[in-house]
C-alpha positions in Angstrom: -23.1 36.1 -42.2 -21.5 32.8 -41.1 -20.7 32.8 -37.2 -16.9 32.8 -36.1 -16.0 29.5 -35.1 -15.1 29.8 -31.1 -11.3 29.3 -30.4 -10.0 25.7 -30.1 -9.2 26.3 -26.5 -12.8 26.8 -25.8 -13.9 24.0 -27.9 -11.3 21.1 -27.4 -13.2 18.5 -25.4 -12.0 14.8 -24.8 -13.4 11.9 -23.2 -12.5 9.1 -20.8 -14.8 6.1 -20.7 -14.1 4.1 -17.8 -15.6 0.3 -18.1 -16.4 -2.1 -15.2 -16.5 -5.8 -16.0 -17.3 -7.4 -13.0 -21.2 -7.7 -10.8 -20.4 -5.6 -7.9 -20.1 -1.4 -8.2 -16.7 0.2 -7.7 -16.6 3.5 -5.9 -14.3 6.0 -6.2 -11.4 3.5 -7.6 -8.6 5.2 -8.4 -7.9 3.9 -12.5 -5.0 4.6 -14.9 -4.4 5.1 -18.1 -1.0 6.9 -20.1 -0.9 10.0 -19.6 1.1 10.8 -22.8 -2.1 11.2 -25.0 -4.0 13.5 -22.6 -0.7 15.8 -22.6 0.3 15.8 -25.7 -3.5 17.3 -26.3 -4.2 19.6 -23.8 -0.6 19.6 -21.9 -0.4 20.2 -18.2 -2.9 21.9 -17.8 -6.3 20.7 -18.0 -9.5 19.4 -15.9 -11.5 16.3 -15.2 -15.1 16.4 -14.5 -17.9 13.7 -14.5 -21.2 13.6 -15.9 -22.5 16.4 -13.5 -20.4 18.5 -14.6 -18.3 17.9 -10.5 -14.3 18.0 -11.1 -12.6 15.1 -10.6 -9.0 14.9 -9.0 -6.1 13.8 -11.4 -2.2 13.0 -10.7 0.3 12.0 -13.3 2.7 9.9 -11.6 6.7 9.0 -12.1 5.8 6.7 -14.7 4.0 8.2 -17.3 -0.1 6.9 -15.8 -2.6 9.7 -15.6 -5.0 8.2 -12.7 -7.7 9.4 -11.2 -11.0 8.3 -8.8 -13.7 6.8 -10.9 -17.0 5.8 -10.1 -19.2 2.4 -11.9 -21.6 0.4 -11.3 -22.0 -3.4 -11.9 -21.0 -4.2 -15.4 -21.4 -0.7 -16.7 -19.3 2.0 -17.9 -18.7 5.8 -16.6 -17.6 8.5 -19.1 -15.8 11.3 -17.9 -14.6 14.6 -20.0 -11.8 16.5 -20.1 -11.2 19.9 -21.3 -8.3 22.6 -21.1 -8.0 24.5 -17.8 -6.6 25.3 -14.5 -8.1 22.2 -11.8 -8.5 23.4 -8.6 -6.2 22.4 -5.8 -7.7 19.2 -3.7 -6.6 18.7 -0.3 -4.2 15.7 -0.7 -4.9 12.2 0.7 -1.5 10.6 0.5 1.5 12.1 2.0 4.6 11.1 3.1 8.8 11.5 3.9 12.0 10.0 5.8 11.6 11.3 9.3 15.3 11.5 10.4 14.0 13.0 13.9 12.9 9.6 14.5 15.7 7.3 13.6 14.8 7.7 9.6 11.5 5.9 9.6 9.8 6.3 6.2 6.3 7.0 6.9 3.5 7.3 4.8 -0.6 7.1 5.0 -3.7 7.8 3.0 -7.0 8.1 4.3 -7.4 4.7 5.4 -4.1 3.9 7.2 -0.3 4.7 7.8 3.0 2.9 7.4 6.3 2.7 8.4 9.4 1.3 7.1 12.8 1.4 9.6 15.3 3.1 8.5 19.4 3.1 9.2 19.7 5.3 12.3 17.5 2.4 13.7 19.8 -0.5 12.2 23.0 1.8 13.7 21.0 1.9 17.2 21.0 -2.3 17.5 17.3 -2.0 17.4 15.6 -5.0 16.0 12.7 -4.4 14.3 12.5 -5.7 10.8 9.0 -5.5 9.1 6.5 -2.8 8.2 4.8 -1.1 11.1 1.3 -0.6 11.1 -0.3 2.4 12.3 -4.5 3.1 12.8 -6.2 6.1 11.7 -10.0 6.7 12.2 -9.9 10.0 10.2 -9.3 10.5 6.6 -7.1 13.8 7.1 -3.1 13.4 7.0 -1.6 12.8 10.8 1.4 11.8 10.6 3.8 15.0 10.2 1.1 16.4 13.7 2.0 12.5 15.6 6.1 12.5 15.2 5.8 16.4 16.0 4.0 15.7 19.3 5.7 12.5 19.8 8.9 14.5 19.6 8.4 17.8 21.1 5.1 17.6 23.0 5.1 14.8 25.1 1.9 13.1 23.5 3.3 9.3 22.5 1.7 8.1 19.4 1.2 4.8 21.3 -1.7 6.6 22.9 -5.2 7.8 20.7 -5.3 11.3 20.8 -8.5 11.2 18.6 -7.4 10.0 15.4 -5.6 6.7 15.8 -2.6 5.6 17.4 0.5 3.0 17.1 0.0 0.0 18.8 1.2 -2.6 16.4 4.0 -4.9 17.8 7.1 -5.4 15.1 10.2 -6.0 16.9 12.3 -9.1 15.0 9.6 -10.3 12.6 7.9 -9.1 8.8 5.6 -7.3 10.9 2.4 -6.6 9.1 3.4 -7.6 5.4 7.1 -8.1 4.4 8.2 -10.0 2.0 11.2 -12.0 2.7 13.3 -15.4 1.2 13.7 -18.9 2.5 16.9 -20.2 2.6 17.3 -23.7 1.9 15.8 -25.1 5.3 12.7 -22.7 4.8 14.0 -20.4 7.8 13.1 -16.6 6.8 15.6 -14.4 5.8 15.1 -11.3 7.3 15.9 -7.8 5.7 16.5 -5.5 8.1 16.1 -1.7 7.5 16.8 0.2 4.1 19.8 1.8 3.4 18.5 3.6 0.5 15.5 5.6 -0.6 13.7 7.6 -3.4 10.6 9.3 -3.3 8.8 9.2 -6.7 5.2 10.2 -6.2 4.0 12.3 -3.0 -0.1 13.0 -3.8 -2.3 14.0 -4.0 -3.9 10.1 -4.7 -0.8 8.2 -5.1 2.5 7.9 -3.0 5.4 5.8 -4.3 8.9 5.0 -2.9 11.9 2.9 -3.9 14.0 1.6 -1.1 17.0 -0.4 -1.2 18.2 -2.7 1.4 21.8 -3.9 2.8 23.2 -7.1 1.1 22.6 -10.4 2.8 23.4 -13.9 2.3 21.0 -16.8 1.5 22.8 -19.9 0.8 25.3 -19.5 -1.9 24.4 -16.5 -2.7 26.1 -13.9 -0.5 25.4 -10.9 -1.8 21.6 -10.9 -2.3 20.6 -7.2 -2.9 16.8 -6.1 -1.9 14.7 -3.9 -3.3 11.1 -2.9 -2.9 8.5 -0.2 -5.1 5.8 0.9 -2.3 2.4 2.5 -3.6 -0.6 3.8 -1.8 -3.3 5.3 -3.6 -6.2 6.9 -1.8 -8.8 5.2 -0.1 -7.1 1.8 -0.6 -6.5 -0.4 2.2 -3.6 -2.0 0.6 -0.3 -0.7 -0.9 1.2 -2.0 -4.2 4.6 -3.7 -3.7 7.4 -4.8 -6.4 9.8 -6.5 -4.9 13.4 -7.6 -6.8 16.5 -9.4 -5.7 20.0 -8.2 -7.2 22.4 -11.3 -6.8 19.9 -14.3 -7.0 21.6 -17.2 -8.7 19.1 -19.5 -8.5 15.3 -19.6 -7.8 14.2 -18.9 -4.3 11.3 -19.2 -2.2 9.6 -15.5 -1.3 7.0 -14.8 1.5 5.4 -12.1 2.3 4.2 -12.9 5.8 2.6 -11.3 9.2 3.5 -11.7 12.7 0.7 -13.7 15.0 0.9 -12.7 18.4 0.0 -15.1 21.3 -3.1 -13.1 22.3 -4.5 -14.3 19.0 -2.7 -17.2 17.9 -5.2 -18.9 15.4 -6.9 -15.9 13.8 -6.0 -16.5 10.5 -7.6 -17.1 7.2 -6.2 -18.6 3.9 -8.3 -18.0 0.7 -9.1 -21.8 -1.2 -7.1 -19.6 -3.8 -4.0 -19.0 -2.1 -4.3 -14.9 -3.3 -5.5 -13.8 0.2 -5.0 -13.9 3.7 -5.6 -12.1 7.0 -5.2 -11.8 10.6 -6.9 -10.1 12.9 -4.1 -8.4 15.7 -5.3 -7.5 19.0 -2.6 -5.3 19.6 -0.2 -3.9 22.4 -1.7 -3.6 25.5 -5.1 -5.0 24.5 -6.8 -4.6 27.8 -7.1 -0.6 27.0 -9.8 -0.6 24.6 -7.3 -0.4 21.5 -9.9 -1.9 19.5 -8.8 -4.8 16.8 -6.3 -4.8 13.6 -6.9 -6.3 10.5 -3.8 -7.3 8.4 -4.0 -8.7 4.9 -2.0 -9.8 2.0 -2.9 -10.3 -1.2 -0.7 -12.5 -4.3 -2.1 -12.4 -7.4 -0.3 -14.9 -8.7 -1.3 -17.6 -5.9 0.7 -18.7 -3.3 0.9 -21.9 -0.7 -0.5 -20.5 2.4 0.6 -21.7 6.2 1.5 -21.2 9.1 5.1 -21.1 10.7 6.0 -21.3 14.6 9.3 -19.1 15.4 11.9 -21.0 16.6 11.9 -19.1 19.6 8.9 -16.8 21.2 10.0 -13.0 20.2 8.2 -10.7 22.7 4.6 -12.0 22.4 5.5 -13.0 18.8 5.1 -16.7 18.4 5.1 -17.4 14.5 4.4 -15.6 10.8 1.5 -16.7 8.3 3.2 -16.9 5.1 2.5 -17.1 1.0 5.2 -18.8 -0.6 6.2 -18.4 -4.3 8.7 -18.8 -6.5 11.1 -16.0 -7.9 13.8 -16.4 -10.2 16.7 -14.5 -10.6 16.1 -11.4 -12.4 12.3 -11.7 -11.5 10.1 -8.9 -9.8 7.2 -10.4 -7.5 3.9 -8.1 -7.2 2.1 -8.6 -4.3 -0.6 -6.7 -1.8 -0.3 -5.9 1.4 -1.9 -3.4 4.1 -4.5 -3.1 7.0 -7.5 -2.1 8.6 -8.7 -0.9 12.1 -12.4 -1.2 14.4 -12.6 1.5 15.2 -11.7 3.0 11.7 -14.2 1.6 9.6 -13.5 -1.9 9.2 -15.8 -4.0 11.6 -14.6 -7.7 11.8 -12.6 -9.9 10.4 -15.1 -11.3 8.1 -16.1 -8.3 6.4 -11.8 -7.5 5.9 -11.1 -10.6 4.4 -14.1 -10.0 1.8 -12.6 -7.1 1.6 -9.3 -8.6 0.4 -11.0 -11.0 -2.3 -13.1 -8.2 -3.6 -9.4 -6.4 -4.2 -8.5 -10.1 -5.4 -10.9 -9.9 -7.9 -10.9 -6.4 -9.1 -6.9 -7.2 -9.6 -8.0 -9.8 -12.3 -10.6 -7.5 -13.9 -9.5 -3.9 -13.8 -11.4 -1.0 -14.7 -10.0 -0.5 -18.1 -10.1 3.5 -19.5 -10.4 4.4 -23.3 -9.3 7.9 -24.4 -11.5 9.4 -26.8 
């Protein structure tokens, strides 16, 4: 008697090959691929495990990408299966909100670093601090909901380490540690200042995305030049993903993504023969106390021209931006990379973070591509 054939639910296997193209191994990258064919399949439900037989984490995001962590070596491809079941919750390592209890900053972090972008309570306060804050971490746990609570409520200042990093980043009037911003007509920056507007679209567990939308400002002619900027942090990247767009452009403009250089450090900055990377190396607030050394980077895959500009006038210990310039056109988005790294959180010089950047470079050009099967 012919055997029963086992229910499709038991049966229904699929795989994801994952191919890497390039000479050097990429570990636990997150990689993307539609998500519409994997649903459509096994629907909502369903689990990712490697060659072992381990699960593997999986998000489908706002946009229709199923991503995941994937692991290959030099020039070699990983295959990873997928069958229909319940995955098991992970702990996630992206998170973030508004926090209105502090002015509206929106904050996120992954395991790596966290973030901040000011919000309107600040712009209402006459505050001036215009870029991205950078905060350290030396744990790969979430922290930021535990820091504004304490900051708040228990008297611990986040501008202190209480064991797992701290704020001692210096933004005040400047792009801070990776804004992007456009050059009027005399090449003077034009600074946003905080968002007026905000969606969250993804919130983990390996991928965090926000929209913001910023006031209307005036560059030129143009008076009415509308910002806005798509943030993503996946896990265990040092670098978030930005889109950035300009409602009201008539003509094309100069946009630079750019960091602060302080006067402690005035010359600690490298430009890529490529004009896709750069980095500084911040020795932060209060230096003197052991805070350890900052690593800030930008990456344009499109190439830029790289330089140096002084302020006009000294801003705290701010004395001038690096900047990559490139050209936007109206109706144009402009991708760029932009992020940090710590001492005492794993990164140990500058050196090894700015090999760190054209390793990202690189795997930008050359992604690990995924094949459903």
């Amino acid at each position: 008697m012919a055997l029963a054939a086992l229910p499709l639910a038991v049966t229904a296997q699929s795989r994801l090959t994952v191919e890497n193209h390039l000479p050097f191994d990429r570990k636990s990258e997150i990689v993307e691929t539609p998500a519409a064919p994997v649903t459509e399949k096994f629907g909502e439900s369903f689990i990712i495990t490697d060659s072992e037989g381990n699960e593997v984490e999986w998000q489908v995001t706002h946009d229709g990408k199923l991503i995941f962590p994937a692991d290959v070596r030099a020039n070699s491809t990983t295959t990873y299966n997928i069958i229909k079941g319940v995955a098991a919750k992970k702990t996630p390592k992206v998170y973030g909100r508004q926090f209105p209890e502090r002015k509206d900053d929106m904050a996120w972090e992954n395991d790596r670093s966290a973030y901040r972008a000011y919000g309107p309570a600040l712009e209402k306060s006459g505050e001036r601090a215009f870029g991205y804050d950078l905060w350290t971490k030396c744990v790969d746990t979430l922290v930021l909901e535990q820091r504004f609570f304490d900051h708040n409520h228990r008297n611990l200042s986040f501008h202190k380490d209480h064991g797992n990093g701290m704020d001692v980043y210096s933004v005040g009037p400047t792009l801070g540690g990776g804004t992007a911003a456009l050059l009027n007509d005399n090449g003077e920056i034009v600074y946003p200042y905080c968002y007026r507007d905000y969606e969250i679209l993804d919130n983990g567990p390996l991928r965090f995305t926000v929209s913001l939308t910023y006031n209307p400002v005036t560059v030129n002619a143009d008076t009415a030049v509308v910002e806005k900027r798509l943030i993503s942090l996946d896990r265990g990247s040092w670098l978030n993903k930005t889109v950035v767009s300009y409602d009201g452009l008539t003509t094309k403009r100069t946009v630079a993504p750019g960091i602060v250089v302080h006067r402690q450090n005035p010359a600690a900055y490298i430009f890529s023969e490529s004009g896709k990377a750069m980095s500084y190396a911040d020795l932060t607030d209060n230096s003197d106390c052991g805070n350890g050394v900052m690593f800030v980077g930008v990456v344009v895959p499109q190439g830029s021209a790289m330089s140096y500009q002084p302020l006009a006038e000294r801003a705290g210990d701010a004395v001038g931006h690096i900047l990559a310039k490139a050209l936007i056109a109206p109706g144009e988005d402009f991708l760029y990379y932009w992020g940090s790294g710590w001492s005492k959180g794993g990164m140990p010089d500058q050196l090894e973070w700015q090999a760190t950047l054209e390793r990202f470079r690189d795997a930008l050009a050359s992604p690990l591509s995924v094949r459903f099967e």
